[in-house]
C-alpha positions in Angstrom: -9.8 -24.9 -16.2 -9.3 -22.5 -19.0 -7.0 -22.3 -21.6 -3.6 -21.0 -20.2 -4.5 -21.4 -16.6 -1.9 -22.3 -14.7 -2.4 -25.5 -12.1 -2.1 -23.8 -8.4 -2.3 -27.5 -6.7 0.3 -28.9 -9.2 2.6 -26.0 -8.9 2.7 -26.5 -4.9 2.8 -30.2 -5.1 6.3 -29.7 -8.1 7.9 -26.1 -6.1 6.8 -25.2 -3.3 6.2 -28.2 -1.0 9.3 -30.0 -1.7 11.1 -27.2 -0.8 9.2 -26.9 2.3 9.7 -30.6 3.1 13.4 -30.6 2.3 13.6 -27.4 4.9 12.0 -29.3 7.5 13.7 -32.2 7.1 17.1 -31.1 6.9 19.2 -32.1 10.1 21.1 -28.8 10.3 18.9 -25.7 11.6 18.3 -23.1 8.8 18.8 -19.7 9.7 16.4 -17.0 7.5 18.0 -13.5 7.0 15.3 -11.2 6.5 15.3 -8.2 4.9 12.1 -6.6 3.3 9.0 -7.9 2.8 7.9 -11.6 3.2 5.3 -11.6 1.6 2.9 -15.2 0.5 5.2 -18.1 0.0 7.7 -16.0 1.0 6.5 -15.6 4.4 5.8 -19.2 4.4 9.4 -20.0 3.3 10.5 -17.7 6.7 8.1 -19.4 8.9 9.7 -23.0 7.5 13.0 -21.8 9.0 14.5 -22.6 12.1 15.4 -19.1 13.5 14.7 -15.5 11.9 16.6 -12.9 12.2 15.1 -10.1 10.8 16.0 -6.2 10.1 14.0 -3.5 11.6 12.7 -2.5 8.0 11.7 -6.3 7.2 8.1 -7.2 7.8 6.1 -10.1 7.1 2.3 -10.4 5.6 -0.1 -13.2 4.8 -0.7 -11.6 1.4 -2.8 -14.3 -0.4 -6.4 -13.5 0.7 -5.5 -9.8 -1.3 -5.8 -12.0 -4.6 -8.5 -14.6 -3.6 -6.6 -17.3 -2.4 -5.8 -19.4 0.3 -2.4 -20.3 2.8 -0.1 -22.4 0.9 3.4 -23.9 1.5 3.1 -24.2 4.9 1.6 -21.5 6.5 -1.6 -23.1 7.7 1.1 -25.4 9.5 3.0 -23.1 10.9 1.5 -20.2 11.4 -1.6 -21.3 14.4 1.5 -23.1 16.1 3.2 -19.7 16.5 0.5 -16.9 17.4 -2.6 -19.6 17.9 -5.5 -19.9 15.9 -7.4 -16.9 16.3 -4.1 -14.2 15.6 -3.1 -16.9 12.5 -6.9 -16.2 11.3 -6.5 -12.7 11.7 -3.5 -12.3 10.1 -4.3 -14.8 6.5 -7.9 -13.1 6.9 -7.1 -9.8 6.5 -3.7 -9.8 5.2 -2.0 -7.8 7.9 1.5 -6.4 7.3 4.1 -6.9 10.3 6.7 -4.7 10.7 9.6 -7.0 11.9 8.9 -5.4 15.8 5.4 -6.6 15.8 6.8 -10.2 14.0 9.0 -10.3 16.9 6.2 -9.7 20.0 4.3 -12.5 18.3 6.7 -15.0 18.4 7.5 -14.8 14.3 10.9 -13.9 14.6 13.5 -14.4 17.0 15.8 -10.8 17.1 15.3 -7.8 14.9 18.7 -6.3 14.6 19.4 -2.8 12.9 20.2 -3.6 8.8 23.6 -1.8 9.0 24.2 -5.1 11.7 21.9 -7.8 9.8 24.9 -9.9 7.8 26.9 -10.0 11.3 24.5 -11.0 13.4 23.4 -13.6 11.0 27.0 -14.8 10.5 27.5 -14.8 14.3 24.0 -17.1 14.7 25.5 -19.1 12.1 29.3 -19.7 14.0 27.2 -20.6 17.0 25.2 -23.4 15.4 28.3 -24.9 13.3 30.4 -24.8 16.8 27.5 -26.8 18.6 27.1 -30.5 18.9 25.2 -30.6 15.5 24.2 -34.5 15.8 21.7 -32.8 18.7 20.8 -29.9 17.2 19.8 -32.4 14.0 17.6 -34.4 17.0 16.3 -31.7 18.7 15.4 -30.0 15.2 12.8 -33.5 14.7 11.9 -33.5 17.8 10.2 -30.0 18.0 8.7 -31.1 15.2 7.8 -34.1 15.9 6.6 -32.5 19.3 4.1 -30.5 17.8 1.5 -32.7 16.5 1.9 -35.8 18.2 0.8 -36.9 21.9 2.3 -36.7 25.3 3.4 -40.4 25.4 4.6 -40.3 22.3 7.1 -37.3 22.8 8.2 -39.1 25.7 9.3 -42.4 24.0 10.8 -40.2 21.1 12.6 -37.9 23.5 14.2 -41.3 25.1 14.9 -42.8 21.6 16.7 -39.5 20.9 18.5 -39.0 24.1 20.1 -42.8 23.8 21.4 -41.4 20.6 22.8 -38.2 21.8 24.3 -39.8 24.7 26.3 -42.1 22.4 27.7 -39.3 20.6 31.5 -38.1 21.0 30.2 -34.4 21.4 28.3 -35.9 24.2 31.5 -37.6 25.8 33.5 -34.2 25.0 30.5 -32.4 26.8 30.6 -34.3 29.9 34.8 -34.2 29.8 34.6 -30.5 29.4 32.0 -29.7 31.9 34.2 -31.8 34.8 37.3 -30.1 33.7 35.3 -26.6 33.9 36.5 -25.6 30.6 34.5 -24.8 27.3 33.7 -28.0 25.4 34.6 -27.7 21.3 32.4 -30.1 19.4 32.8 -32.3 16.3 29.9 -33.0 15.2 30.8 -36.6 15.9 
């Protein structure tokens, strides 16, 4: 390595990838607001999140073969779980810019809302999630997860594990109470 070359593995290993890990491994879902271009480890940091909202001028590209690199901070991950392998190669391959419509029809992003509506819509996705029973949203985040490397039996005896967990939760309880009483449950987080 030359003089004044920076390290690309070392940078991932200090910046990017803990930031990855921490996103994935955080129990509460993490909502991305986009708006403009994701572009590289940007994109990646989207993809990392737990739903996108995007705005209908937002788009997303797999910029690094443009420059003669590879997919880094996730995107190898996450990308052939969204669109499958052969659009994921495609789209690192060739470095093709979605608008936020396309994003959407391939599974990248879950709405694409006008921008003049962006911060309300993400505020209103964001009311929703801290009103829900967050101990099973926390599960259900690891278990998607989980869910999408590992075996059959093993989801099954993970889902199990988890539901004994949620089912011993007071949103759970309140759930059950609310849904015999025909009324809206309102959840703790407990």
């Amino acid at each position: 390595m030359g003089a004044g070359k920076r390290n690309l593995s070392e940078s991932l290993h200090k910046r990017y990838n803990p930031i990855i890990r921490a996103m994935r491994n955080m129990p509460k879902p993490i909502i991305c607001k986009l708006n403009g271009v994701a572009a590289g480890a940007g994109c990646s940091l989207a993809l990392a999140c737990d739903v996108i909202i995007a705005s209908e001028a937002a788009s997303m590209v797999e910029i690094f073969i443009n420059i003669a690199l590879v997919l880094d901070s996730g995107s190898s991950y996450f990308l052939p779980r969204t669109v499958g392998y052969h659009r994921a190669f495609e789209l690192a391959t060739k470095a093709t810019k979605l608008s936020a419509a396309e994003a959407k029809e391939l599974g990248l992003v879950n709405r694409v809302v006008p921008a003049a509506e962006l911060d309300a819509v993400v505020d209103e996705e964001a009311r929703f999630y801290a009103n829900a029973p967050t101990k099973a949203i926390a599960l259900m985040k690891k278990m998607l997860t989980k869910g999408m490397t590992e075996d059959l039996d093993a989801v099954l005896e993970y889902e199990a594990y988890c539901q004994e967990i949620a089912g011993n939760t007071a949103d759970n309880a309140e759930g059950v109470q609310a849904f015999l009483e025909k009324r809206k449950p309102v959840f703790k987080g407990a």
